[in-house]
C-alpha positions as CSV (number, residue, x, y, z in Angstrom):
1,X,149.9,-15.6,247.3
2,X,153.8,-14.7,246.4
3,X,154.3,-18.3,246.4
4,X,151.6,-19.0,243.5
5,X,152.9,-16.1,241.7
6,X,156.0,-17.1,241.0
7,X,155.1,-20.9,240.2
8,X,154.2,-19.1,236.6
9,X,156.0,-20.2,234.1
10,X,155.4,-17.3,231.3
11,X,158.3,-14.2,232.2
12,X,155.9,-11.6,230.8
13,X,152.7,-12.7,232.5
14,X,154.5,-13.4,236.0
15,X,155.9,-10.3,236.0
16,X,152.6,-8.5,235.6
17,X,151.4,-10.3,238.0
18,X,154.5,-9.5,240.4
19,X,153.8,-6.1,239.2
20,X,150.1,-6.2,240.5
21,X,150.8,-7.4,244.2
22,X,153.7,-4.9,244.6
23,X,150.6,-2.2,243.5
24,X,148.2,-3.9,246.6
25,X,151.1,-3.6,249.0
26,X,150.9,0.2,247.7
27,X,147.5,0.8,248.0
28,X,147.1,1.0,244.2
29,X,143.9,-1.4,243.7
30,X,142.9,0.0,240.1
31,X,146.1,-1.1,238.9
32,X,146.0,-4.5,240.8
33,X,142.9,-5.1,238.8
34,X,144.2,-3.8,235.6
35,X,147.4,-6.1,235.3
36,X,145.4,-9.2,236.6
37,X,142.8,-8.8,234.2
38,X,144.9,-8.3,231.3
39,X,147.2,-10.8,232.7
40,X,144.1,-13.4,232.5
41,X,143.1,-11.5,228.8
42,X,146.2,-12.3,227.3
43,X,146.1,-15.6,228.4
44,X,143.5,-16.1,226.5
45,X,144.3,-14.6,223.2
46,X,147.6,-16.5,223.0
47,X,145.6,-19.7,224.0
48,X,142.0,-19.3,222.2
49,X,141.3,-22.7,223.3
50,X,141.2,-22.1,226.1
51,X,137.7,-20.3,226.0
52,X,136.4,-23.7,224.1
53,X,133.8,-26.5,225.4
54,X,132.3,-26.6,228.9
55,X,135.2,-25.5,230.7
56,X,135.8,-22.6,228.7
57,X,132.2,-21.2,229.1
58,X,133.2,-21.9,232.6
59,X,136.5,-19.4,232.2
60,X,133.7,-17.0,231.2
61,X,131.2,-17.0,233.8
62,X,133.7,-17.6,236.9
63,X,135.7,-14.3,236.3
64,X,135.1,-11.9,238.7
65,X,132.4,-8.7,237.5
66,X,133.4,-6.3,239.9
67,X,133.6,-3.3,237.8
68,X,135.4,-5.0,235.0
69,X,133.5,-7.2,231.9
70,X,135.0,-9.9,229.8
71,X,134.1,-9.5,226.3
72,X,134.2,-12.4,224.4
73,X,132.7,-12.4,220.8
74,X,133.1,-15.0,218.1
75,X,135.8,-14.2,215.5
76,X,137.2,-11.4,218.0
77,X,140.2,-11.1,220.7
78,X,139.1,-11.3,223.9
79,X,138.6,-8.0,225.7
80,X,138.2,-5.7,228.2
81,X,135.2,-3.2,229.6
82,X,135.8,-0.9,232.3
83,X,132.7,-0.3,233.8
84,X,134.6,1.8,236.7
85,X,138.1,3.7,237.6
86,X,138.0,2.7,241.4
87,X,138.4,-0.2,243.2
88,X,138.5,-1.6,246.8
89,X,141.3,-4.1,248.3
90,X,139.0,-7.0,248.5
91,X,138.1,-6.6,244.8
92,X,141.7,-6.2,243.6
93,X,142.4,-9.4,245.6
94,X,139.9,-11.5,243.8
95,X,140.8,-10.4,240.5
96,X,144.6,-11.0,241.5
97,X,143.3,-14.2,243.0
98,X,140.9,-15.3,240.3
99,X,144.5,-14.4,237.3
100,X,146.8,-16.2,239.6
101,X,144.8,-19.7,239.2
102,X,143.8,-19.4,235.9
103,X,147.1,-19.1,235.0
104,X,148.6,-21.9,236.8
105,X,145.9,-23.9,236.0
106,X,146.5,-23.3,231.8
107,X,150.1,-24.2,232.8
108,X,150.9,-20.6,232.0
């Protein structure tokens, strides 16, 4: 996944997400899922469009609930909920997984 990382094109958001797999190699999956998801979050609120038509309803529903919510209301920033403070390697990995192609894919 190093690979796909750095084909990111945004400085800020592929260094959070450089930040994120140093914290897997460390053991520190809260923090994984923290940068991803705010990683994918900010995506999002410097490109609203992207959360428009078909395949932004699909942005919605395709990201990962595992302890984490996206809240998306109209007229508001995306957001955040924390349902949870702990988190296991496999769900760090698909929220580092699920950032790392959203990303690429909006050209980020």
């Amino acid at each position: 996944m190093a690979g796909k990382v750095d084909r990111i094109q945004d400085p800020e958001l592929r260094a959070s997400l450089q930040a994120a797999q140093e914290s897997l190699r460390k053991g520190d999956y809260r923090d994984v899922v923290q940068r991803s998801a705010e990683a994918f979050v900010e995506l999002l609120r410097r490109r609203p469009e992207l959360l428009q038509g078909q395949e932004g309803v699909r942005r919605v529903f395709m990201f990962p609930r595992l302890g984490v919510d996206l809240v998306v209301s109209p007229g508001s920033p995306p957001a955040l909920k924390y349902e949870r403070e702990r988190f296991s390697f496999s769900e760090a990995v698909t929220y580092l997984e699920f950032a790392t192609e959203q990303l690429l894919q909006a050209g980020a």
